[in-house]
C-alpha positions in Angstrom: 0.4 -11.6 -2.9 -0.9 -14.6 -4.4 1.1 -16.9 -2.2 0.3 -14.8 0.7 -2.9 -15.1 0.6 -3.5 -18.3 -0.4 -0.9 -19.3 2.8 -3.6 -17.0 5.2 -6.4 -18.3 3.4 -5.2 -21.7 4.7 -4.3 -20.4 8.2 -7.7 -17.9 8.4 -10.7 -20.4 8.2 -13.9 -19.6 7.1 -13.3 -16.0 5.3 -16.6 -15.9 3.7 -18.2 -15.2 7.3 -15.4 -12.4 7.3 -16.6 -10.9 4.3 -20.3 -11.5 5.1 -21.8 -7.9 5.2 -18.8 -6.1 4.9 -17.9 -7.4 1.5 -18.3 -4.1 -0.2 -15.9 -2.5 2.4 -13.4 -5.3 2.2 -12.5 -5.1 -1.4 -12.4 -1.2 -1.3 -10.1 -1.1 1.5 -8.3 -4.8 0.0 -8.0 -2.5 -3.4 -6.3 0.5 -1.7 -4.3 -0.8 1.0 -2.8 -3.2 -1.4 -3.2 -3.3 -5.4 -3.3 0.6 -5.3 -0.7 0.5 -3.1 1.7 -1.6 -5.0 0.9 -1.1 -8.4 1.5 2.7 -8.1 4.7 2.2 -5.9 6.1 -0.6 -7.7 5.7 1.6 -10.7 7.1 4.6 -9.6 10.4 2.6 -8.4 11.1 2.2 -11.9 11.6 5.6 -12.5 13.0 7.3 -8.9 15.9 6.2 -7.1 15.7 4.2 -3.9 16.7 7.1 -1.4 14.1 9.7 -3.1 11.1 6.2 -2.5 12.1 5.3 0.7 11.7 9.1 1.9 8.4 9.5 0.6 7.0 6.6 1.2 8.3 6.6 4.6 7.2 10.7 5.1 4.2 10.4 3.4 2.7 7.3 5.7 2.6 8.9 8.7 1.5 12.3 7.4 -1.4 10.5 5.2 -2.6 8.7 7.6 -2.6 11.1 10.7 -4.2 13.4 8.3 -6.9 11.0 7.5 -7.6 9.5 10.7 -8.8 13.6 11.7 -10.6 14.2 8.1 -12.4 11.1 9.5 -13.1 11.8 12.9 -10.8 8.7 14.1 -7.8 11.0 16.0 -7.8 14.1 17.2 -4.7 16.6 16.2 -2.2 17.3 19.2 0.8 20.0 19.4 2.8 16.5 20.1 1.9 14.8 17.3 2.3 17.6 14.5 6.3 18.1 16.5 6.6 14.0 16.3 6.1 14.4 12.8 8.0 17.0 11.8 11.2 15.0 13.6 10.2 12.1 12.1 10.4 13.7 8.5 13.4 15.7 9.5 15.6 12.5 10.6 14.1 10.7 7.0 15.4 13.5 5.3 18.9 13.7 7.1 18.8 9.5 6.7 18.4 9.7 3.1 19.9 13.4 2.2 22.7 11.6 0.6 20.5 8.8 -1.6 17.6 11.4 -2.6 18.5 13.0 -5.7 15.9 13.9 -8.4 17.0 14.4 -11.9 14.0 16.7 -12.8 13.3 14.0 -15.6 9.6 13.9 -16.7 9.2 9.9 -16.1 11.3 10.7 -12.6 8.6 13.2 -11.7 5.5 10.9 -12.6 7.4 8.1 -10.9 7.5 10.4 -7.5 3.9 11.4 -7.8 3.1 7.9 -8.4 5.2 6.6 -5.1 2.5 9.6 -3.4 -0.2 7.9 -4.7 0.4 4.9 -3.5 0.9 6.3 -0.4 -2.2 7.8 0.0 -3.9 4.4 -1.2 -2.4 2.5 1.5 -3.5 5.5 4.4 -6.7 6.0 2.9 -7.9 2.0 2.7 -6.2 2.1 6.2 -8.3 4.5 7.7 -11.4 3.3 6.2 -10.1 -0.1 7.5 -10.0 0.6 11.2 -13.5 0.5 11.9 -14.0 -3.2 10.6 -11.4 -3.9 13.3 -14.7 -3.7 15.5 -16.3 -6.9 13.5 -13.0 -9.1 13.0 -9.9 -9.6 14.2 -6.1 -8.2 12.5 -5.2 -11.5 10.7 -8.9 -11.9 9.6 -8.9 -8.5 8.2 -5.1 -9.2 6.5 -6.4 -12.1 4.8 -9.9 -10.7 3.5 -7.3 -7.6 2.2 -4.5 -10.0 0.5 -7.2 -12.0 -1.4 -8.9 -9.0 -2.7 -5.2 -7.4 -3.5 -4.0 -10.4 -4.6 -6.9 -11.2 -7.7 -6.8 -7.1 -8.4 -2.5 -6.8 -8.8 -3.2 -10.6 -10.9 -5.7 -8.8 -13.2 -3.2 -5.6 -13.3 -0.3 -8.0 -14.1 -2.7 -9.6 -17.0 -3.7 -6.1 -18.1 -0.2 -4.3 -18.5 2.7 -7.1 -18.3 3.6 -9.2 -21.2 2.4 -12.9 -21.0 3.6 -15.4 -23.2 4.9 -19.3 -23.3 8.4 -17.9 -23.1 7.4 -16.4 -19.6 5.5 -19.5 -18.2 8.2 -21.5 -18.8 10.5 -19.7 -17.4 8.8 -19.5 -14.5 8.0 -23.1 -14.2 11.9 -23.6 -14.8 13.9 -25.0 -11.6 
């Protein structure tokens, strides 16, 4: 996310007059949609196989954020759209029936529970996101989001990763 950002930073000029009275609402929804997002799912993956992630984070989306968008008054809840889900989650499930086994092992469990949280991270910034969408455009609003997610997964990394010369050089290593 660092290099992402720093490549739409370069491509989105003048971000400070994105951020200009909206800051407060960028970095909340910058902090959800992606540090919360990634931290929780990236740690989670560590401890769930890849068919048992891909389903929920793939059931959950949807579901989160067609939930949210009616908690906050932003869609309205439709016959259609509860039978489009259910497929949805049906075919995921079908998809993945043969990859999504779950132990039953404590770490496996809070590694599932944290894949949900990340999903609800990335629907909930996402909701709150869509009325900023009135203010500035997609790839304004991507690049305010990446730099925000980008310095709070940085300061995670700091916080909770071992750092040391060993791992400096090996990353300055061709």
């Amino acid at each position: 996310y660092v290099l992402v950002s720093a490549i739409l930073v370069f491509v989105v000029r003048d971000l400070r007059a994105v951020f200009r009275r909206r800051a407060w609402r960028i970095v909340l929804t910058g902090t959800l949609v992606v540090t919360g997002t990634y931290a929780a799912i990236y740690w989670g993956m560590q401890y769930v196989a890849s068919g048992v992630s891909g389903v929920v984070n793939m059931a959950m989306n949807p579901v989160c954020l067609f939930a949210l968008a009616i908690l906050f008054g932003q869609d309205k809840a439709t016959w259609r759209h509860a039978l489009a889900l259910l497929l949805g989650i049906g075919g995921l499930a079908l998809l993945f029936s043969n990859k999504a086994t779950i132990s039953g092992s404590d770490m496996e469990l809070w590694g599932a529970a944290a894949l949900v949280a990340g999903s609800i991270s990335y629907c909930l910034g996402s909701v709150l996101a869509r009325p900023l969408l009135d203010d500035v455009t997609p790839l304004q609003l991507t690049a305010a989001q990446a730099l925000v997610g980008a310095a709070g997964l940085s300061v995670l990394s700091l916080l909770t990763e071992p750092v040391s010369g060993a791992t400096v050089a090996a990353l300055a290593m061709p």
